[in-house]
LOZA-776929 format. One line per field, with one value per atom (N, C-alpha, C): x, y, z; residue number from 1; residue in one letter; atom name. Coordinates in pm, 1 decimal. Atoms other than C-alpha are relative to their C-alpha. Example, Ala and Ser with C-alpha at 12.3 -4.5 7.8 and 13.67 -1.06 7.14 Angstrom:
X c(89.0  1230.0  90.0  -82.0  1367.0  -77.0)
Y c(-119.0  -450.0  120.0  -119.0  -106.0  109.0)
Z c(0.0  780.0  0.0  -6.0  714.0  73.0)
nr c(1  1  1  2  2  2)
rest c(A  A  A  S  S  S)
atom c(N  CA  C  N  CA  C)
***
This chain:
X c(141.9  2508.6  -28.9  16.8  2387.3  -151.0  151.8  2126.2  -101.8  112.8  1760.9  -29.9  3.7  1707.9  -115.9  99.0  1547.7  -137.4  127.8  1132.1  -104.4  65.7  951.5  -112.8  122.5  667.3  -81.5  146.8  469.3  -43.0  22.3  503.6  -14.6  -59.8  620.0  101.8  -134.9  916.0  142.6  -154.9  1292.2  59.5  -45.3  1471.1  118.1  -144.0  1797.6  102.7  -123.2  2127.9  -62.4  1.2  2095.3  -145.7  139.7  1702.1  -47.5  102.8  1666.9  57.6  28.1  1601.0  -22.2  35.2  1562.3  -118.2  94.6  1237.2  -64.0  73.2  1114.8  -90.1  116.3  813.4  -80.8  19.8  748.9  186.4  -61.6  963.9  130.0  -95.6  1308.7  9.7  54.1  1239.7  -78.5  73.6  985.8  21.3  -47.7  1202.5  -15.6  -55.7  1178.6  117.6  -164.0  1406.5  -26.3  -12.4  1238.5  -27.2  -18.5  1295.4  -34.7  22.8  1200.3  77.7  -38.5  1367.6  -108.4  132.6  1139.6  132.6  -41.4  1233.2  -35.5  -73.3  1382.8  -149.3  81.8  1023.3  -61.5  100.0  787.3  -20.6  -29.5  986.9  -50.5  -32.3  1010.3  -217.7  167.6  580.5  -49.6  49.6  509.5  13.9  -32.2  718.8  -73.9  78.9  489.5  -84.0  124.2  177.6  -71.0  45.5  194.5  151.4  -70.6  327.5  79.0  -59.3  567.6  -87.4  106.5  293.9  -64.7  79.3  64.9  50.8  -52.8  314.7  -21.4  -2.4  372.7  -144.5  137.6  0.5  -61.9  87.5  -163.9  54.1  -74.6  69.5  104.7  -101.6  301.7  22.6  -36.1  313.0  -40.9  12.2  346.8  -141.1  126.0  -20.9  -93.8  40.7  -126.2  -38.7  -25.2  43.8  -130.9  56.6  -117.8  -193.7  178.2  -521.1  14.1  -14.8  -419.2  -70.1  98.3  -689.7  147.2  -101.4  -354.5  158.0  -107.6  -113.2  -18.6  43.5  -286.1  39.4  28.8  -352.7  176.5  -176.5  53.2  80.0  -93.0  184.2  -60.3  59.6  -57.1  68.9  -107.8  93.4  132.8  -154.2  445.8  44.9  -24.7  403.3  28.3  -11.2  377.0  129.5  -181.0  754.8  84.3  -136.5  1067.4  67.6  -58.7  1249.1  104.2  -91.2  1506.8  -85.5  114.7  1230.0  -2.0  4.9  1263.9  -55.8  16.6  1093.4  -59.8  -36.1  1036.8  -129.0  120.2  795.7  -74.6  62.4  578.4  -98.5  90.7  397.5  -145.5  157.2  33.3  -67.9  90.1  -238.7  -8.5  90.8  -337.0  75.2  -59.6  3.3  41.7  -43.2  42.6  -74.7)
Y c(10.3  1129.4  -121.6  135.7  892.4  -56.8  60.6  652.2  -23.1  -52.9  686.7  -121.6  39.9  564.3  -93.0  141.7  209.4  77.7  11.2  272.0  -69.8  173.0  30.6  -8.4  17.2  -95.0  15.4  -40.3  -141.0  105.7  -123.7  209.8  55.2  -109.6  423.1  52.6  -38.1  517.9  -17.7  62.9  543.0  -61.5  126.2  258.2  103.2  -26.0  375.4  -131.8  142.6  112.3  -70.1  66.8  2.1  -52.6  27.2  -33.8  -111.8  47.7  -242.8  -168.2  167.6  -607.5  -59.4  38.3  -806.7  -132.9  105.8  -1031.4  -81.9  101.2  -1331.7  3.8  18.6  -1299.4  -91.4  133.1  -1657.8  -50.7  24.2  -1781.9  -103.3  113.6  -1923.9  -117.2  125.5  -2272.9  -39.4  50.3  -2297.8  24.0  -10.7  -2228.5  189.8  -122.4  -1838.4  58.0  -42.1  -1632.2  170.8  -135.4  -1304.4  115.4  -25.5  -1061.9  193.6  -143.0  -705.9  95.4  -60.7  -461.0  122.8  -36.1  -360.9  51.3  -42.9  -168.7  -129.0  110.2  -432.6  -6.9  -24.5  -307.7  -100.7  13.6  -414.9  -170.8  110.3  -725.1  -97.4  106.7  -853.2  -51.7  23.1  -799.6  -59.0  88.3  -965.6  -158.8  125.4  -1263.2  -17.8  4.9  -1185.2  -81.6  4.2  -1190.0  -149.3  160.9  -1525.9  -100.2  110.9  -1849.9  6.6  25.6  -1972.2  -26.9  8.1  -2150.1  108.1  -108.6  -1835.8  69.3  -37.2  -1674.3  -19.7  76.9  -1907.5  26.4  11.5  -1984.9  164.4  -74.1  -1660.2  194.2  -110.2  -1359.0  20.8  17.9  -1412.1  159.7  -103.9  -1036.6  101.5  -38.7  -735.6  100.6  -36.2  -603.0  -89.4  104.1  -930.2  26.8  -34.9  -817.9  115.3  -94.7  -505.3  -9.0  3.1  -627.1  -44.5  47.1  -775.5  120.7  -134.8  -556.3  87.8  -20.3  -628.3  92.3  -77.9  -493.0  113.7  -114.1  -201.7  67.4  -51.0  -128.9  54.0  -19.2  -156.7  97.9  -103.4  23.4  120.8  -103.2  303.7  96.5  -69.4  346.8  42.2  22.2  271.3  154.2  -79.1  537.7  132.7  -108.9  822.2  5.3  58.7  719.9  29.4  -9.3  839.7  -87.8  110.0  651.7  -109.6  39.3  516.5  -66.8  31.2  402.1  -147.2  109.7  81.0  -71.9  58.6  -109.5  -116.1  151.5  -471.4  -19.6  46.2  -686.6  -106.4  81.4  -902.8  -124.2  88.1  -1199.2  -6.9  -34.5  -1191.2  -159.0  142.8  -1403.3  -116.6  72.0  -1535.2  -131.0  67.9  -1715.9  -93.9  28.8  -1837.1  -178.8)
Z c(-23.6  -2424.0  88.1  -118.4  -2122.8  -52.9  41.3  -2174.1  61.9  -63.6  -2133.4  153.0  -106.9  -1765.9  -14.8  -1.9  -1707.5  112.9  -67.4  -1600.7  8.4  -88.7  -1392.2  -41.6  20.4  -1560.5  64.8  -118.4  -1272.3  61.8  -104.3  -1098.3  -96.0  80.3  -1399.5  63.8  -36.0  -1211.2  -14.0  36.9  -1272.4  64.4  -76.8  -1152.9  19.1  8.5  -982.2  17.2  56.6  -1048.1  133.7  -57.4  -713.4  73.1  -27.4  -692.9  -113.5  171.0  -1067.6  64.2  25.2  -1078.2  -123.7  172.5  -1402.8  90.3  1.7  -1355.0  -110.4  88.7  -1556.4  -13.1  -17.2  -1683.5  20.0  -6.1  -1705.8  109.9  -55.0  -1412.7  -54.4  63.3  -1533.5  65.6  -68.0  -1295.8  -129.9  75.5  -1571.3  -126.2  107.5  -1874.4  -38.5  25.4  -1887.8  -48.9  33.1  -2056.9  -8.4  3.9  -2129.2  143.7  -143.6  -1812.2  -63.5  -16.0  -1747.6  119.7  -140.2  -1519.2  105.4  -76.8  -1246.6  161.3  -126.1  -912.9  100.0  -62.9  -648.7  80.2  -37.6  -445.3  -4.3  106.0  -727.3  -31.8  25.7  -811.8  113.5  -68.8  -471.9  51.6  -44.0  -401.1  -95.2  120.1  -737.2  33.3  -26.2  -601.9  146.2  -128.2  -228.4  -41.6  -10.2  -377.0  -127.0  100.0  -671.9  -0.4  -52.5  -654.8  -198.5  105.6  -946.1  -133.2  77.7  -1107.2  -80.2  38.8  -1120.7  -85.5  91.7  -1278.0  -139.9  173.7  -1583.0  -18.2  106.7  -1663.9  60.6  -50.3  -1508.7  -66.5  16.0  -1501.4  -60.0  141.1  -1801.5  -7.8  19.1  -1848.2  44.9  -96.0  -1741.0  1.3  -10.9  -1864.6  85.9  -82.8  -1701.3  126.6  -139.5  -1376.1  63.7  -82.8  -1350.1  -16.0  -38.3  -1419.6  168.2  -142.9  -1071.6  91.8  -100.4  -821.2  136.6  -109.5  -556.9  -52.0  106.6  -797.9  -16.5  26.0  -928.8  120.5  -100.9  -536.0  22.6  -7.6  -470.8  -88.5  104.4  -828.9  48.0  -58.4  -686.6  107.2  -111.0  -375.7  -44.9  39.4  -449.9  -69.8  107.2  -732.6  58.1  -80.8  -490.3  57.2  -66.6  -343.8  -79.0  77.6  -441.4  -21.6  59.1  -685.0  48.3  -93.3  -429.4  82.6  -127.0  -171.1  9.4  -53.2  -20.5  110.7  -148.7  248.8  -36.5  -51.7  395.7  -129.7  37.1  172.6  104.7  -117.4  359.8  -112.2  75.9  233.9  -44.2  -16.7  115.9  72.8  -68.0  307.5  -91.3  136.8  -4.3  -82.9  54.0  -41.5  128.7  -157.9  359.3  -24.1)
nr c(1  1  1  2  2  2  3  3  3  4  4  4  5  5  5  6  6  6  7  7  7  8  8  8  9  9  9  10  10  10  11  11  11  12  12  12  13  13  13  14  14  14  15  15  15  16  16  16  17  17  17  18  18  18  19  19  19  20  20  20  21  21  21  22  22  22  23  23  23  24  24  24  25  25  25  26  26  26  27  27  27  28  28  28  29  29  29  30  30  30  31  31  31  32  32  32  33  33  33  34  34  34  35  35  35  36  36  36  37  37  37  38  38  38  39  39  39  40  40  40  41  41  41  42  42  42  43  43  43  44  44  44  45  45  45  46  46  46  47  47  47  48  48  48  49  49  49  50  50  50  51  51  51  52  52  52  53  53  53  54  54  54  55  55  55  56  56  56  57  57  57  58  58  58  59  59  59  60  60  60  61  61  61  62  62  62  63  63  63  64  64  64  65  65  65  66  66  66  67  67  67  68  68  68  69  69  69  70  70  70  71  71  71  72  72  72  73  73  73  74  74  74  75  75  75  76  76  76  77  77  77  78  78  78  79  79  79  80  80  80  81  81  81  82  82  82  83  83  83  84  84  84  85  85  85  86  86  86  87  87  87  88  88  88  89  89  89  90  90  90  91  91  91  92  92  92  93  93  93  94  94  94  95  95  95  96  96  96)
rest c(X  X  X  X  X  X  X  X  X  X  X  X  X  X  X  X  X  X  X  X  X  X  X  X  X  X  X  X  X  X  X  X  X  X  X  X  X  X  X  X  X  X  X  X  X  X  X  X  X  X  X  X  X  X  X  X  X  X  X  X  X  X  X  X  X  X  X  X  X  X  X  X  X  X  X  X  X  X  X  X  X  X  X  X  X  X  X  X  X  X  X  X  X  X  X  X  X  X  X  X  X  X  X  X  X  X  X  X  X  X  X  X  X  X  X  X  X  X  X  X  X  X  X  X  X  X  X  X  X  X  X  X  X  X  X  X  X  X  X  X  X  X  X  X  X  X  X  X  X  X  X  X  X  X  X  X  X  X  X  X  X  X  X  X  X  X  X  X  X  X  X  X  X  X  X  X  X  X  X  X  X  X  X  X  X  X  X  X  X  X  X  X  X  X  X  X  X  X  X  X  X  X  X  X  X  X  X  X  X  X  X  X  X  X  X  X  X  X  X  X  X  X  X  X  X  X  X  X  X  X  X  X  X  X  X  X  X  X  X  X  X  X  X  X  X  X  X  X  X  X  X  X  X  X  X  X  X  X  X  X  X  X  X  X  X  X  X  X  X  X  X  X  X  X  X  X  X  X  X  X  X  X  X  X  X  X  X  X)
atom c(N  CA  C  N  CA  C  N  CA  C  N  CA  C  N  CA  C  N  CA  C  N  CA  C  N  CA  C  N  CA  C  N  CA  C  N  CA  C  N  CA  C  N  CA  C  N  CA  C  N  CA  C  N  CA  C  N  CA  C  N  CA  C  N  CA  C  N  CA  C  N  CA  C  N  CA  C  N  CA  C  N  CA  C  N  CA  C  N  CA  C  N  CA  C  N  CA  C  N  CA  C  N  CA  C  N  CA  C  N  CA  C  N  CA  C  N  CA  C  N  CA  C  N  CA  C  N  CA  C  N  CA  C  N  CA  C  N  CA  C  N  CA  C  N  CA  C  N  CA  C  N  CA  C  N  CA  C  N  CA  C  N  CA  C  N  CA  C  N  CA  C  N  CA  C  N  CA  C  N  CA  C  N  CA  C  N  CA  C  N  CA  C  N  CA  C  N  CA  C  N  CA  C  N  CA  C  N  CA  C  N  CA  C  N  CA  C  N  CA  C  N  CA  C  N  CA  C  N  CA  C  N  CA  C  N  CA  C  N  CA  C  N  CA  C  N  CA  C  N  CA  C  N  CA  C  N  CA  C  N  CA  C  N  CA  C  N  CA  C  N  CA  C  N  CA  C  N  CA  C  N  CA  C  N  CA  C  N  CA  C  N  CA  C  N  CA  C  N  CA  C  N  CA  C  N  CA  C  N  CA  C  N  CA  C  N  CA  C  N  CA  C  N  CA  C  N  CA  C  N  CA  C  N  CA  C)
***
């Protein structure tokens, strides 16, 4: 029996091996330890769109994440994409 396939909080989608990331919810820099696995996508626009800080005091988790208006907007899209789907992240203004 194989085991039930890791799905990405933020999208609802199945992570495949070479798409999964383990993310800190509280950034390990700032003593983190508990981590979630999130598609490599998801992970890397979470780390676009907030600073370390924000993280710790702001976005500690991953119901947190998604009140985010920019988040929501992203797990939205994203969600429509096959589970494999990869492309560039880009930085948000908001962190420039």
């Amino acid at each position: 029996m194989e085991p039930a396939p890791d799905i990405c909080p933020l999208c609802g989608r199945e992570i495949p091996e070479d798409q999964r990331d383990a993310h800190h919810l509280v950034p390990k820099s700032r003593g983190g330890r508990e981590t979630r696995f999130l598609h490599r996508i998801c992970h890397r626009q979470i780390h676009a769109l907030f600073s370390e800080a924000e993280l710790e005091t702001s976005y500690s988790t991953v119901e947190a994440l998604l009140e985010h208006p920019e988040i929501q907007k992203f797990a939205a899209w994203v969600a429509r994409k096959p589970p494999g789907f990869f492309d560039g992240t880009r930085r948000s203004n908001r962190r420039k």
